[in-house]
C-alpha positions as CSV (number, residue, x, y, z in Angstrom):
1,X,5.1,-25.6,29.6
2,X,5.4,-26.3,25.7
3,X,2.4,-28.3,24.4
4,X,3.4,-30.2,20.7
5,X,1.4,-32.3,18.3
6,X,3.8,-34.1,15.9
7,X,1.2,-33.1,13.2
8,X,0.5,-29.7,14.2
9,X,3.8,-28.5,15.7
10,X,4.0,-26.3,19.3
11,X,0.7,-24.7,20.7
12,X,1.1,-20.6,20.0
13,X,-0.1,-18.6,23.0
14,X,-1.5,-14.6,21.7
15,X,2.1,-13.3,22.4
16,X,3.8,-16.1,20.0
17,X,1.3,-15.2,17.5
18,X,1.5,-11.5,17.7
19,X,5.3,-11.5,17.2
20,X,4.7,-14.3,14.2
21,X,2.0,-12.7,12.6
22,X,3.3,-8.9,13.4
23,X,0.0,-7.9,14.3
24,X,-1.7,-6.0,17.3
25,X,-3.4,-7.6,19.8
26,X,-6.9,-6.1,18.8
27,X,-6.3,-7.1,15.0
28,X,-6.2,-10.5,15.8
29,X,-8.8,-11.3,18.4
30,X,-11.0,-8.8,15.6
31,X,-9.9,-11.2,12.7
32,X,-10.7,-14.1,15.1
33,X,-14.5,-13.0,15.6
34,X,-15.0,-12.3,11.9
35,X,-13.7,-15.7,11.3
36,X,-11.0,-14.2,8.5
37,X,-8.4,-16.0,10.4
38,X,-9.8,-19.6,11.0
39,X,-6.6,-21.1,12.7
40,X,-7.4,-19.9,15.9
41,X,-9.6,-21.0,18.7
42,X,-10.4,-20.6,21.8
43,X,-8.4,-22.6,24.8
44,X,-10.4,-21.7,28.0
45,X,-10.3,-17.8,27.7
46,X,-7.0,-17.9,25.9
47,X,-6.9,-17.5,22.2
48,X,-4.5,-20.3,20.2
49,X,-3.0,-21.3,17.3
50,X,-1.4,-25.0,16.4
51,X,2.0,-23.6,15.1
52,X,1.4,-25.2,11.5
53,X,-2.2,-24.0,11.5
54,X,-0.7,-20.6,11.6
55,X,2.0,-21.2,9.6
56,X,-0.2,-22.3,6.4
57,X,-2.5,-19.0,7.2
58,X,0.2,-16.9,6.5
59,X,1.4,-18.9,3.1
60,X,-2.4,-18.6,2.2
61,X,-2.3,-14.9,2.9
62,X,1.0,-14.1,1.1
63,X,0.2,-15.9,-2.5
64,X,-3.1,-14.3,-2.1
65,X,-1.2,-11.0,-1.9
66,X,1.2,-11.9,-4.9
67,X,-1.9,-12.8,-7.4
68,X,-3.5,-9.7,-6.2
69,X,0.4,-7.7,-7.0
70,X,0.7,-9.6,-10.4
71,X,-3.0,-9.2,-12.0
72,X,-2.8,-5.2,-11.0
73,X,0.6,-5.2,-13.1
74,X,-1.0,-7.1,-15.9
75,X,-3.9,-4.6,-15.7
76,X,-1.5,-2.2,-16.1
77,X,0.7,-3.4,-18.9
78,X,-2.5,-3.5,-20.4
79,X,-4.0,-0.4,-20.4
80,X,-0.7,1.4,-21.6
């Protein structure tokens, strides 16, 4: 059964999110209880994710990435 919210897409089950994310099993639920990934929650014992929720997590987490990549080649070009 496929659960969907017009605003928040399909419903993302731990295997969905595992292959989306490409990330073990114990990553995530440790990223859940550290609160670093807040799109997830609990559904009964099963952990969650709103398909867009998860989808803006990962933008968030790539152009975080990219600043990080382009201010250590700035640093760089600077210290030569």
């Amino acid at each position: 059964m496929t659960i969907t919210r017009k605003d928040r897409g399909e419903l993302l089950y731990l295997p969905d999110i595992m292959e989306r994310t490409r990330m073990p099993e114990g990553t995530i639920r440790s990223r859940y209880h550290s609160g670093t990934m807040p799109c997830l929650w609990k559904l009964g014992r099963r952990l969650v994710a709103w398909e867009r929720d998860l989808e803006e997590w990962l933008e968030a987490q790539r152009a975080a990435t990219t600043k990080i990549r382009a201010s250590k080649a700035e640093d760089r070009k600077v210290a030569e």
